[in-house]
DODRENTOR-761555 format. One line per field, with one value per residue (C-alpha): x, y, z; residue in one letter; residue number from 1. Coordinates in pm, whole numbers. Last residue first. Example, Ala and Ser with C-alpha at 12.3 -4.5 7.8 and 13.67 -1.06 7.14 Angstrom:
px <- (1367_1230)
py <- (-106_-450)
pz <- (714_780)
resn <- (S_A)
resi <- (2_1)
end
This chain:
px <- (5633_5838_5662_5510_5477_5127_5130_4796_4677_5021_5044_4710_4733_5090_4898_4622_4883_5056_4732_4610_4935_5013_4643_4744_4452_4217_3947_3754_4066_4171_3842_3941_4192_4088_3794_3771_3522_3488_3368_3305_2978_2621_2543_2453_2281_2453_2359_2684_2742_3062_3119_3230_2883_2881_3048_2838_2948_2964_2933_2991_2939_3120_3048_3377_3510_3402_3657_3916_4196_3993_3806_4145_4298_4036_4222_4057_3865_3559_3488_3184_3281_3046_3214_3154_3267_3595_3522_3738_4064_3998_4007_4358_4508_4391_4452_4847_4929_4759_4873_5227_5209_5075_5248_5147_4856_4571_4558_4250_4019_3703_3638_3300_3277_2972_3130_2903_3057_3299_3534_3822_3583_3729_4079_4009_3816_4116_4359_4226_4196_4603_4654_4483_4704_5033_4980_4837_5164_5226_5396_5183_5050_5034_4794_4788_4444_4134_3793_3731_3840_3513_3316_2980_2917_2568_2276_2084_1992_1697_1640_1310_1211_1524_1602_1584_1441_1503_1707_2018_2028_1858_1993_2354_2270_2129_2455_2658_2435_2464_2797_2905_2690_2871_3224_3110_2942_3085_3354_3616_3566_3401_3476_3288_3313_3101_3148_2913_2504_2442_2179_2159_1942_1991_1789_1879_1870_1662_1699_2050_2132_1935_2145_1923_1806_1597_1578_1850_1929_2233_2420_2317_2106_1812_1539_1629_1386_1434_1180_1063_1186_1046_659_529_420_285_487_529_911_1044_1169_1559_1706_2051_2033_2218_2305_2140_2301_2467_2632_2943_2832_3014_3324_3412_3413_3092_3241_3578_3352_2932_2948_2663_2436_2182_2114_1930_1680_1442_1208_1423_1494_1271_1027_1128_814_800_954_854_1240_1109_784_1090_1300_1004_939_1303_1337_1006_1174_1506_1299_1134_1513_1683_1416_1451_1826_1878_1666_1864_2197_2076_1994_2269_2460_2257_2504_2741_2434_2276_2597_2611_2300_2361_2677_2511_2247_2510_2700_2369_2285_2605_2416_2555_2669_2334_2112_2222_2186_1831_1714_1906_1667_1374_1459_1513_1237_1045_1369_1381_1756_1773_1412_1417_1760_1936_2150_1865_1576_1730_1534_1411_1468_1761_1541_1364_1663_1530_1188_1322_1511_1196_925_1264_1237_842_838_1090_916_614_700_477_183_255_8_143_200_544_657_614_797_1110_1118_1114_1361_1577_1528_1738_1953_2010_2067_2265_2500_2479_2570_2872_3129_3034_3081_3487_3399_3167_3409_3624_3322_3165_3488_3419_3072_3123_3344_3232_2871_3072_3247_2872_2744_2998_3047_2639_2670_2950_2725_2389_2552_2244_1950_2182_2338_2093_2185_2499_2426_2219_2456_2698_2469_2529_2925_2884_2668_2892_3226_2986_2893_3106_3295_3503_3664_3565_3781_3555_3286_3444_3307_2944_3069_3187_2866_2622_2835_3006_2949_2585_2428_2074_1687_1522_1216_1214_1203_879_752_889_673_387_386_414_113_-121_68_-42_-46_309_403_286_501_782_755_662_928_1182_1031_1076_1443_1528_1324_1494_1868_2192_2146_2441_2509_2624_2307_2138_2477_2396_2039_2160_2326_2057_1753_1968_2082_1749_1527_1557_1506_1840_1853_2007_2265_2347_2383_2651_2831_2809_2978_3028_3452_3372_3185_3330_3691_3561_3396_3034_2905_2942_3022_2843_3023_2795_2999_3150_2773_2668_2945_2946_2786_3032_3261_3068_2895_3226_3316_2994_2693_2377_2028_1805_1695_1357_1293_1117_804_645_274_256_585_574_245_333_667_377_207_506_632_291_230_554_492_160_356_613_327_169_471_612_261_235_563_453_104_314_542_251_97_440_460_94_148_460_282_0)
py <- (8375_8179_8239_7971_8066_8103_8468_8542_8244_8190_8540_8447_8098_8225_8533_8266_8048_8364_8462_8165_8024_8370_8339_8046_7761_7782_7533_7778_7965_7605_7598_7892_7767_7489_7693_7770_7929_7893_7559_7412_7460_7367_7323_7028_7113_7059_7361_7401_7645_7780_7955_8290_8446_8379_8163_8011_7628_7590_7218_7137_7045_7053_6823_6599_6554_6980_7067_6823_7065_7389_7173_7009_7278_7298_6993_6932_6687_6418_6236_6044_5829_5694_5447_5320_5587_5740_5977_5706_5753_6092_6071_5908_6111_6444_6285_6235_6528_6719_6425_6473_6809_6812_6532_6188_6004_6190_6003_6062_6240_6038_5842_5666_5409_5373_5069_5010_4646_4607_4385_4667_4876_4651_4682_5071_5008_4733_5008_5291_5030_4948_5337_5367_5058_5165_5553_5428_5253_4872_4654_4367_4314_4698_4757_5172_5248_5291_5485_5593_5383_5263_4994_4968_4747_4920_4797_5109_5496_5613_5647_5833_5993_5870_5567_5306_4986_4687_4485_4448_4647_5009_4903_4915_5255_5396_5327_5463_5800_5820_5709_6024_6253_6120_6192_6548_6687_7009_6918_7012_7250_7173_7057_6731_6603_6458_6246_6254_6217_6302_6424_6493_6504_6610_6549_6694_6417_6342_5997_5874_5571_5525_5822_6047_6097_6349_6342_6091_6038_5870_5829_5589_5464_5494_5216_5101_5289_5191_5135_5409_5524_5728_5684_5968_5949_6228_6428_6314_6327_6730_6832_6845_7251_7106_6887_6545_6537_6278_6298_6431_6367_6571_6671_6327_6410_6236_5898_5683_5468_5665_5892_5821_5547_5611_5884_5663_5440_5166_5054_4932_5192_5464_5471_5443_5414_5814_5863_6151_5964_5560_5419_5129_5028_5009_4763_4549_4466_4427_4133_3987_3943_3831_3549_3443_3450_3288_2974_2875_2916_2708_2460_2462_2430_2109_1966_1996_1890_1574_1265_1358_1475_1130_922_1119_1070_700_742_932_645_386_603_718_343_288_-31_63_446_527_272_538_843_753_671_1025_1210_1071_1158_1530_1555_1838_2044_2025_2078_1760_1587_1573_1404_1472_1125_876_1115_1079_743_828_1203_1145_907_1236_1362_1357_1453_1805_1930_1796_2048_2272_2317_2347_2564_2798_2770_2846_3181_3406_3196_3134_2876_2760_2371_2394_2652_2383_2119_2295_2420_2070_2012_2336_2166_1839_2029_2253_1930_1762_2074_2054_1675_1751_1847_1614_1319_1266_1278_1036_799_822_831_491_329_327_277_-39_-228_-140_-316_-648_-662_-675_-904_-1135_-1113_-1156_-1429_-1632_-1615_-1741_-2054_-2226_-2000_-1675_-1781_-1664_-1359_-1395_-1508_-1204_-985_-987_-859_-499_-568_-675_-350_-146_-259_-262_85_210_546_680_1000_1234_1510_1450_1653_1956_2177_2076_2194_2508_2554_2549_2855_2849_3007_2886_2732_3003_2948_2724_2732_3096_3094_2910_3176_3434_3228_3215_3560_3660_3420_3619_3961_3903_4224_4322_3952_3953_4320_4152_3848_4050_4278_3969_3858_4241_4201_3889_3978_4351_4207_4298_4172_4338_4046_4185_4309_3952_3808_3925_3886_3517_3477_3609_3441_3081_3170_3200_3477_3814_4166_4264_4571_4787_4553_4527_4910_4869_4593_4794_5092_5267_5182_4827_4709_4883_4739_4359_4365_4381_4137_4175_3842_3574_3391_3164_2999_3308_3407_3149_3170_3547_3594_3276_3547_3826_3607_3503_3875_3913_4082_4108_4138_4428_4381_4223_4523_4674_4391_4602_4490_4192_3971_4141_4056_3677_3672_3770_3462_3233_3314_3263_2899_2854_2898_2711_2392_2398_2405_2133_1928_1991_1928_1571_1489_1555_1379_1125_1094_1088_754_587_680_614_251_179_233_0)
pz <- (-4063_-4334_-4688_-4914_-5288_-5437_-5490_-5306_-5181_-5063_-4890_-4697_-4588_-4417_-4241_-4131_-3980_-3781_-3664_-3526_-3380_-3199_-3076_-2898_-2945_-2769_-2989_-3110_-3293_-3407_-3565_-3777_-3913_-4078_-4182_-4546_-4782_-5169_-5215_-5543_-5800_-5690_-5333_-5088_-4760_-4445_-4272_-4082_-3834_-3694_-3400_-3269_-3216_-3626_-3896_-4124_-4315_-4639_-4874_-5208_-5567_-5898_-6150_-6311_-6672_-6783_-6508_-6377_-6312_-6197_-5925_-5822_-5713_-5441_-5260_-4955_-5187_-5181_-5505_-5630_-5974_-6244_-6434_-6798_-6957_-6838_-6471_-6282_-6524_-6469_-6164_-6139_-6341_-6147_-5802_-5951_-6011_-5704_-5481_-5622_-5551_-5176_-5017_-5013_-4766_-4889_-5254_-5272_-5001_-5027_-5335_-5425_-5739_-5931_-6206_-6483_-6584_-6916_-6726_-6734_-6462_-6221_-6274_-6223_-5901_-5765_-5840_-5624_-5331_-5373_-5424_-5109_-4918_-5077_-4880_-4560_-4554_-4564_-4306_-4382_-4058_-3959_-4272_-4264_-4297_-4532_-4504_-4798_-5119_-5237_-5507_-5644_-5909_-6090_-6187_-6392_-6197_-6023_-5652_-5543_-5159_-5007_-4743_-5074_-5075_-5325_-5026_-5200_-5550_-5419_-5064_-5219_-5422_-5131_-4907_-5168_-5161_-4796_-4782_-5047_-4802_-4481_-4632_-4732_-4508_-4382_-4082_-4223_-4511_-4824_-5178_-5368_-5723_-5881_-6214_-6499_-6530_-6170_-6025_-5668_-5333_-4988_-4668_-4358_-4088_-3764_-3612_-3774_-3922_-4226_-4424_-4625_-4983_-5071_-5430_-5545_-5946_-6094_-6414_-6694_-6888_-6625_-6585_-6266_-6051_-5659_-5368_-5164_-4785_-4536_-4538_-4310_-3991_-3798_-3529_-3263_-3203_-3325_-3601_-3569_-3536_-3523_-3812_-3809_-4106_-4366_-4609_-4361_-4035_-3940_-3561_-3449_-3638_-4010_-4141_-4071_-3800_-3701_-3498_-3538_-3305_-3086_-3278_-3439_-3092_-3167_-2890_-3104_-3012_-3013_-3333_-3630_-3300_-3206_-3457_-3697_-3998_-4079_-4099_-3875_-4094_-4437_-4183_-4085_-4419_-4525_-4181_-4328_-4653_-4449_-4279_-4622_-4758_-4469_-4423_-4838_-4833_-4516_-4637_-4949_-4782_-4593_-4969_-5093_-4775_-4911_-4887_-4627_-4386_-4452_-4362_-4025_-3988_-3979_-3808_-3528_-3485_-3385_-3122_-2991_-2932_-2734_-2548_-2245_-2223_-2471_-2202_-1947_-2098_-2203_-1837_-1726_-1969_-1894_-1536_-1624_-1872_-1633_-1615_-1989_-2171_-2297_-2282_-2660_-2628_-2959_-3075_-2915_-3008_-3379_-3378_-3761_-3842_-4065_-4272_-4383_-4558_-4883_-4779_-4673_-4954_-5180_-4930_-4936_-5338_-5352_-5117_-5299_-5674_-5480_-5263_-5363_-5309_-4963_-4858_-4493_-4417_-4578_-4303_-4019_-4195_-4290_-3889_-3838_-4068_-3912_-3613_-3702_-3896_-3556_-3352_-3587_-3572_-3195_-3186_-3438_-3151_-2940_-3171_-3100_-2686_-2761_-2911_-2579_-2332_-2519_-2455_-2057_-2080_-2350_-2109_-1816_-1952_-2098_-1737_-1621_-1835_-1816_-1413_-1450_-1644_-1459_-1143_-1326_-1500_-1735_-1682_-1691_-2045_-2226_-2109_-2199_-2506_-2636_-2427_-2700_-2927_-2856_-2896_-3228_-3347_-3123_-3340_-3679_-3654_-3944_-3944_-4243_-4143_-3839_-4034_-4348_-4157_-4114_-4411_-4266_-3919_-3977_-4230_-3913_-3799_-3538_-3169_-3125_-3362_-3336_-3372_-3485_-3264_-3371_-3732_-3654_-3482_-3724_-3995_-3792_-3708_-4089_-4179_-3893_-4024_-4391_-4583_-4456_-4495_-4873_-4964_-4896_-5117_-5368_-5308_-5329_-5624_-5819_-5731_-5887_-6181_-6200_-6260_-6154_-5772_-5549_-5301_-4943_-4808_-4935_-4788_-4419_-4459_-4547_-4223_-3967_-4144_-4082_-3772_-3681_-3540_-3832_-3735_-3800_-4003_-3742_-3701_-4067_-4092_-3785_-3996_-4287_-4208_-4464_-4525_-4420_-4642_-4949_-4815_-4724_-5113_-5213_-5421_-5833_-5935_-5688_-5396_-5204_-4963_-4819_-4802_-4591_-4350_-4331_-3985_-3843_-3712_-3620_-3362_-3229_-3186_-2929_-3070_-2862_-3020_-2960_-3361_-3253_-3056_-3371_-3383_-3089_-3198_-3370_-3292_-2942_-2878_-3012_-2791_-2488_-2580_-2589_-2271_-2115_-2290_-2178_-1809_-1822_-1958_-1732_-1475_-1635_-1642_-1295_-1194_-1337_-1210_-876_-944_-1050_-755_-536_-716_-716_-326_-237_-418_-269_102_0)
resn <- (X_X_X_X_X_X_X_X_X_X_X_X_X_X_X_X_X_X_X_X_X_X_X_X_X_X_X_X_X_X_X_X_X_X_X_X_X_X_X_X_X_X_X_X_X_X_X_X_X_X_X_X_X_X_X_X_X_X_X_X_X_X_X_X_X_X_X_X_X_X_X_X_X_X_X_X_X_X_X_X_X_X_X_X_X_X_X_X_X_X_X_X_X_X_X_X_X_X_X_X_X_X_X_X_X_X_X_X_X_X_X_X_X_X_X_X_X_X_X_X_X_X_X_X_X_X_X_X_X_X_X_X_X_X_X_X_X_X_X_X_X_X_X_X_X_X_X_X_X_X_X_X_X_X_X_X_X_X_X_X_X_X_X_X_X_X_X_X_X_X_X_X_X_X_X_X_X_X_X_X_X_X_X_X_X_X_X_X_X_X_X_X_X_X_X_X_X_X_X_X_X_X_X_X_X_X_X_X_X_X_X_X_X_X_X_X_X_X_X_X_X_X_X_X_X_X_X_X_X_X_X_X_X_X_X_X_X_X_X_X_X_X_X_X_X_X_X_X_X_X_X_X_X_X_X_X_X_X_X_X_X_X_X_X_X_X_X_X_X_X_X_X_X_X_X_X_X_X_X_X_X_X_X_X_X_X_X_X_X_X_X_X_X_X_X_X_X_X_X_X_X_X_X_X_X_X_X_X_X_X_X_X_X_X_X_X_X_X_X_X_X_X_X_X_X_X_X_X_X_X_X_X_X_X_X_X_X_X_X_X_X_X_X_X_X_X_X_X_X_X_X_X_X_X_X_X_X_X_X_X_X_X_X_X_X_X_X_X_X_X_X_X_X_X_X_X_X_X_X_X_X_X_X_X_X_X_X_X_X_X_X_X_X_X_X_X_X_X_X_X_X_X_X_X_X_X_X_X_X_X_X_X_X_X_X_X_X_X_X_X_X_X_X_X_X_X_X_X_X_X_X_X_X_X_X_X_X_X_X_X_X_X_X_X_X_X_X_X_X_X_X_X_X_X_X_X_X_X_X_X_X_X_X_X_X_X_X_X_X_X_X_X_X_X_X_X_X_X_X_X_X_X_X_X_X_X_X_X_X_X_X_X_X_X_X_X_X_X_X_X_X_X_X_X_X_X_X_X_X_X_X_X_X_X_X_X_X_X_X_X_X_X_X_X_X_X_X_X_X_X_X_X_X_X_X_X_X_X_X_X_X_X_X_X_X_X_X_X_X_X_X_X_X_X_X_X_X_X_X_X_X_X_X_X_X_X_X_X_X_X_X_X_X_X_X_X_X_X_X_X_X_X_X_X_X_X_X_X_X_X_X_X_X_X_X_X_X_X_X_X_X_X_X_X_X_X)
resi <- (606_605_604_603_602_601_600_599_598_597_596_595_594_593_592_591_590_589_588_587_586_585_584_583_582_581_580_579_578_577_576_575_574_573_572_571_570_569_568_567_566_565_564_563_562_561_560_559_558_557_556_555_554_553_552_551_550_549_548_547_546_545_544_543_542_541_540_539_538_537_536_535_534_533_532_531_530_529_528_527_526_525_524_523_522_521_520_519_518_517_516_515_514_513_512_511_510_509_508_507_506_505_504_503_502_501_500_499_498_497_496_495_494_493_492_491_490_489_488_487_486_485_484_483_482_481_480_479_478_477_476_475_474_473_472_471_470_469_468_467_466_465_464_463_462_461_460_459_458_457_456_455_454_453_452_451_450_449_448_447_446_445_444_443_442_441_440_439_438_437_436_435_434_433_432_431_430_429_428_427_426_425_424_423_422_421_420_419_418_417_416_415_414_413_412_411_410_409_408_407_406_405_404_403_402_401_400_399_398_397_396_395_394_393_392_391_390_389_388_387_386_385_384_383_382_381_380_379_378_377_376_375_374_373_372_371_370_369_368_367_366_365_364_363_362_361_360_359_358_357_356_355_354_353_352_351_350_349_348_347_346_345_344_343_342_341_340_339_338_337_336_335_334_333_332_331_330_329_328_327_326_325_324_323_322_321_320_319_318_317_316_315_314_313_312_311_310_309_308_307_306_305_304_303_302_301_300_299_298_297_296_295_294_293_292_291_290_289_288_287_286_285_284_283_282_281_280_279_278_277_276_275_274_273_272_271_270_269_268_267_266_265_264_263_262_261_260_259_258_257_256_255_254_253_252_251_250_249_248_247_246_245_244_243_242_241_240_239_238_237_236_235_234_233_232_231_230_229_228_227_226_225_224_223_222_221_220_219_218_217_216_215_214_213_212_211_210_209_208_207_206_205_204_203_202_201_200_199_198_197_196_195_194_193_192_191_190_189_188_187_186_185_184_183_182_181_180_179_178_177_176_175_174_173_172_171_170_169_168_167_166_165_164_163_162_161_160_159_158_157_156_155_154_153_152_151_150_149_148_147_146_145_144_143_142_141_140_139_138_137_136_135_134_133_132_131_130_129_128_127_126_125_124_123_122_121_120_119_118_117_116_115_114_113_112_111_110_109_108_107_106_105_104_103_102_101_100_99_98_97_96_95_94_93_92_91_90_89_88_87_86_85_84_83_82_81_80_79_78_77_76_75_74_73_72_71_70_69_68_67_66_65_64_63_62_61_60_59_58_57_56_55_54_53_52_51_50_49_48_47_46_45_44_43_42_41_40_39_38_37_36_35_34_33_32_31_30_29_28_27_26_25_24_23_22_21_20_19_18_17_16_15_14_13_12_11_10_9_8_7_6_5_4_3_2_1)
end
């Protein structure tokens, strides 16, 4: 009677635990639904250690495409940073192929014109959106690597054959068997058979570990597979139809994997599930048997893995561009704010110039006020231009409050201004609009226009200390790679800030003016940012003049940050050091020099 009150207690107490694990998810996973629907922007609020960095490119190292942006352009605007902002996505699978969507330059509409379709069908379908972040979610993340670490790795565990554990397993057919005939000398054989296979199953597990958590995401991401085949999603046919065939393929994968990836793993309530498995895997070394089974079936369809992955990333990164274009809605501190993105942090060696330097958009000191109603923010691109480039109103994504510029440009520009003005954020704001135009078919302006482009840089370089190489090899190195570009007969929109600035003054002169010329040839449309006013006389009729002025009054200078016709006429090097403190004898003896050589143009001791 007592034994039956205790096994009759025990499962009302493991009853409990369950329904009460239950009720605690079923909570969790309500308020993720809320969130999903109504306050979809603190998706992005995702933490970023170095290891998650690493592994970001895996699927679009191993998916190289003519065209894609290289490490320099992403890096001189800021990519990384732009990619944070943009990532709304749930798996690792959404999270690396928004990476290489923003990092693939597509040269044709069709392409293009699918993804917006696809787009534009979660933003009219929230309930079919939900489920697919939901599902996205279950997936979820690998961990440090990369799923692809561990596909690329899988000859390393060589040829394995469960033959050993097979033999071993039916050892204990005889000795049990044995029990009715010599009872003491089958229990010493059963258990010295049991020590046996626990102690070598520690040694061949330890080889396994590694893997389990890649089988473990595969394993999801079928599930995941499954879940997302069961909704309609017309605009996605050719790519349901490709992971529903993905997916069957490696269905015998699934069979027994519980003994490989412990469902109870993980679950407080599965605990003594999960201790009952552990212990037949050290004896009978069933885990051991089933790995090299799916083991066999990754080999054979990594094919088919990778298109699963595809399938998952792109819907995921459509809804990821949806909720992208609701975040850069103006008049609401949510295109900020709201998913906790701070536009300002980072602004200094990030985009270029100084923290009050950011235009296209600028960061405007007389910023509309939060509030105010909502207007759309962003359009998608026109690619039906022959050439050049057209922006009206164009602004950079990253900041809460900019001043809008716009441009048209059928030839080169090039760009004067003092320090300080606007020029290195306005040449990443129209790069940056160009890359969306071709990435994510959205634009932070109020119309793009302008054909496919390759899109290249040379702005925000430095000295490579591995290498030994100066700032100076390293620029012309970047200025070379754009002219051996344009040699394949591609449109080439290329964007220069301060060439050649690591050289002295006449050999830059010379040399800037070869150089951009060679980038203002047919066939590549070149943005340029100069110190060097010279430089406006020498290149005139191959290259537009524009720039940017700045006001000096109450003893400081303001900047408006709007983009003017012709080149710059005012300078204020010198001037800031006066607003800085600096020695008056400095000031005045520096603007006396500046003076005589804009006169005579010869340099005079002071």
């Amino acid at each position: 009677m007592e034994t039956l009150v205790f096994i009759a207690a025990m499962a009302v107490f493991v009853l409990v635990i369950f329904v009460s694990e239950g009720v605690r998810t079923k909570r969790e996973e309500k308020k993720f639904i809320e969130t999903l629907y109504h306050d979809y922007s603190k998706l992005s609020e995702k933490e970023y250690a170095l290891e998650r960095f690493a592994r970001m490119g895996s699927f679009f190292d191993r998916h190289q495409k003519k065209g894609q942006l290289d490490d320099i352009t992403w890096n001189d605007l800021g990519m990384d940073e732009l990619f944070k902002r943009m990532n709304y996505t749930l798996s690792a699978s959404g999270e690396e192929y928004l990476y290489y969507t923003l990092r693939t330059l597509r040269q044709e509409e069709g392409e293009l014109a699918h993804l917006e379709e696809a787009v534009r069908f979660f933003g009219e379908h929230p309930e079919t959106r939900v489920r697919v972040q939901l599902a996205a979610n279950r997936l979820g993340h690998t961990g440090k690597f990369s799923l692809y670490d561990y596909l690329d790795n899988l000859d390393l565990l060589g040829e394995r054959s469960s033959r050993k554990h097979l033999l071993m397993d039916l050892l204990f057919l005889p000795l049990i068997g044995l029990l009715w005939v010599n009872f003491p000398l089958a229990v010493l054989g059963i258990v010295v058979l049991i020590v046996y296979n626990i102690l070598t199953y520690f040694r061949e597990k330890g080889e396994i570990d590694p893997y389990i958590a890649s089988f473990s995401y595969i394993m999801r991401l079928m599930r995941c597979c499954e879940e997302l085949g069961r909704l309609d999603l017309p605009v996605c046919r050719e790519e349901w139809a490709r992971m529903r065939q993905a997916r069957k393929r490696m269905q015998g994968m699934a069979r027994n994997s519980y003994w490989v990836i412990s469902p109870f793993r993980g679950n407080s309530s599965g605990d003594i599930l999960a201790v009952v498995l552990d212990y037949i895997r050290m004896v009978f070394h069933v885990d051991l048997i089933k790995f090299d089974s799916m083991l066999n079936t990754v080999r054979g369809h990594i094919g088919d893995v990778d298109a699963m992955i595809e399938t998952v990333g792109y819907v995921e990164t459509a809804i990821a561009i949806w909720i992208f274009r609701e975040s850069l809605a103006e008049g609401e501190t949510s295109a900020a704010g709201k998913s906790g993105w701070d536009s300002e942090a980072g602004a200094e060696g990030t985009f270029g110039e100084s923290a009050s330097e950011q235009a296209g958009g600028f960061q405007a000191e007389n910023a509309p006020a939060a509030g105010l109603a909502r207007t759309k923010g962003w359009c998608t691109p026109d690619f039906s231009a022959e050439g050049g480039l057209s922006l009206e109103e164009g602004y950079h994504p990253m900041l809460k409050a900019p001043v809008k510029n716009g441009i048209a440009a059928r030839k080169g520009v090039l760009l004067t201004g003092s320090n300080a003005s606007g020029k290195s954020t306005f040449l990443k704001m129209v790069a940056l609009n160009a890359i969306l135009a071709q990435t994510i078919h959205t634009c932070t302006a109020d119309s793009y226009r302008a054909p496919f482009y390759h899109v290249y840089s040379s702005m925000a370089l430095r000295d490579d200390m591995e290498s030994g190489e100066s700032y100076y090899i390293v620029e012309i190195k970047a200025l070379k790679r754009i002219l051996d570009a344009a040699m394949g007969n591609v449109p080439i929109l290329c964007f220069v800030d301060e060439v050649l600035r690591g050289t002295n003054t006449i050999e830059r002169i010379a040399a800037s003016t070869q150089i951009l010329k060679s980038l203002g040839r047919t066939g590549i449309l070149c943005f340029a940012a100069t110190h060097d006013i010279e430089l406006t006389e020498l290149l005139q009729g191959e290259f537009d003049n524009y720039h940017f002025e700045e006001d000096v009054a109450e003893g400081d200078v303001v900047f408006n940050y709007k983009l003017k016709e012709g080149k710059a006429t005012t300078r204020n090097a010198i001037k800031l050091l006066e607003l800085m403190g600096y020695d008056r004898d400095v000031i005045e003896k520096a603007s006396a020099q500046a003076e005589r050589f804009a006169a005579d143009g010869v340099w005079q001791a002071v």
